[in-house]
Kinemage of the C-alpha trace (Angstrom):
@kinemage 1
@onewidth
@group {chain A} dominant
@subgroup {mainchain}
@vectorlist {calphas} color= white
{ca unk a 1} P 9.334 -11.516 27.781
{ca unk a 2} L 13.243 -12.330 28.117
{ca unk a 3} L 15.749 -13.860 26.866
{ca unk a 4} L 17.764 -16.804 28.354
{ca unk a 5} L 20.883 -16.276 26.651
{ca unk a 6} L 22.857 -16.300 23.889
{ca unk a 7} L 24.329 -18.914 22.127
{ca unk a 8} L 27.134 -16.879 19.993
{ca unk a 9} L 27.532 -12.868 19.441
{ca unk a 10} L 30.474 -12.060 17.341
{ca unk a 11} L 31.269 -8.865 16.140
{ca unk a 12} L 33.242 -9.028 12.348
{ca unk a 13} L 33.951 -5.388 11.959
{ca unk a 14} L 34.060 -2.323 14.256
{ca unk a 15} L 31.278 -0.057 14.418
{ca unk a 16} L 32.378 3.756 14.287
{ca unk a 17} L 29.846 7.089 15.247
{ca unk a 18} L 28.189 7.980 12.031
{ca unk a 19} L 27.897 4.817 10.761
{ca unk a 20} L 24.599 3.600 9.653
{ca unk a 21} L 23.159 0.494 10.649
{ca unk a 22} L 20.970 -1.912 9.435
{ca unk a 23} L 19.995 -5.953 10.375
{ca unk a 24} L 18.042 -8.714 9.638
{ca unk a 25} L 16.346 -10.727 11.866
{ca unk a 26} L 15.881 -14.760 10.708
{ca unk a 27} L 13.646 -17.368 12.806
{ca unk a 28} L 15.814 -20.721 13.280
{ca unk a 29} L 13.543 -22.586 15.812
{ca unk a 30} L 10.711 -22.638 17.986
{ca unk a 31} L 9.079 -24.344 20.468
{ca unk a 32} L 6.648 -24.114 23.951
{ca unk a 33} L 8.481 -24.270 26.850
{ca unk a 34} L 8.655 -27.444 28.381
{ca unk a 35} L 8.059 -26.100 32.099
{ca unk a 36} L 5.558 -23.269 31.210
{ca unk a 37} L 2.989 -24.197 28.185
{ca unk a 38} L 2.072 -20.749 28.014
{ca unk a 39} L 5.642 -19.598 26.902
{ca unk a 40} L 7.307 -20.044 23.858
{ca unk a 41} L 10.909 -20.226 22.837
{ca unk a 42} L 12.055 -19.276 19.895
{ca unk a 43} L 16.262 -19.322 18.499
{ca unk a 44} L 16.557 -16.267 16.508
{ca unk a 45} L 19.818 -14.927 14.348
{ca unk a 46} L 20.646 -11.337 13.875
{ca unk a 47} L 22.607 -10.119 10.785
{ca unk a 48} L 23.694 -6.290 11.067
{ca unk a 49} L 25.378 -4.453 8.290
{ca unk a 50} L 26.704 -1.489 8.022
{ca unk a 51} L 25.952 1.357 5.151
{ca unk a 52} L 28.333 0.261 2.850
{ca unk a 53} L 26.653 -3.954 3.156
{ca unk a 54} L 29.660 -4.809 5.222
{ca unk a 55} L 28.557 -7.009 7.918
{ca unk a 56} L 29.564 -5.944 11.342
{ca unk a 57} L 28.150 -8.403 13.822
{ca unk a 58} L 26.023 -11.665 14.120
{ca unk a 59} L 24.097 -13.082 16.925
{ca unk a 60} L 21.989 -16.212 17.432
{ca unk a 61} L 20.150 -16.773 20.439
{ca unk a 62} L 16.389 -17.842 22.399
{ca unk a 63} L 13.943 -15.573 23.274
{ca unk a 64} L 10.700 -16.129 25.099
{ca unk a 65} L 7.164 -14.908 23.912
{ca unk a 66} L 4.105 -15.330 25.256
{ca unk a 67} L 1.479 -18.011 23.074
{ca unk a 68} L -1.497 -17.129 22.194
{ca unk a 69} L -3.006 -20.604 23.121
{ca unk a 70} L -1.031 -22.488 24.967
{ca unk a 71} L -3.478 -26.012 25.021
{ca unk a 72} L -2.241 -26.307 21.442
{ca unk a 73} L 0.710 -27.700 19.842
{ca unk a 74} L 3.126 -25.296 17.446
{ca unk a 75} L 2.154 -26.297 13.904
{ca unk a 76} L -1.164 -28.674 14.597
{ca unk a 77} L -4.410 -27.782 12.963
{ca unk a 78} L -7.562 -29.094 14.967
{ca unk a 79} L -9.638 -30.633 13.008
{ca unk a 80} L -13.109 -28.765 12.337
């Protein structure tokens, strides 16, 4: 749904036409929004390579994402 910001984009190596691309995305955090329970945040970090496993550029950053219940906590089962 968006994306607040980010928190750190460097890029290591410079990207040139032809060059083949590839990334990783890893989950560092998440959350529900503190304002609007029906959002989610969640800190992500990119890793991008390039064809020859060099990396080329890393990102971290929060991105928001709609929940698919929002009356119940990240992580807490209900009990049955």
């Amino acid at each position: 749904l968006g994306s607040p910001g980010l928190d750190e984009l460097k890029w290591l190596k410079p990207v040139y036409p032809g060059d083949t691309l590839s990334g990783t995305m890893t989950v560092l955090e998440s959350r529900p929004s503190a304002k609007r329970p029906e959002l989610g945040l969640v800190k992500t970090r990119w890793d991008v390579v390039n064809q020859d496993g060099a990396p080329v550029m890393t990102m971290t950053g929060w991105n928001l994402y709609r929940r698919r219940d929002p009356g119940v906590a990240a992580g807490v089962v209900e009990p049955s």
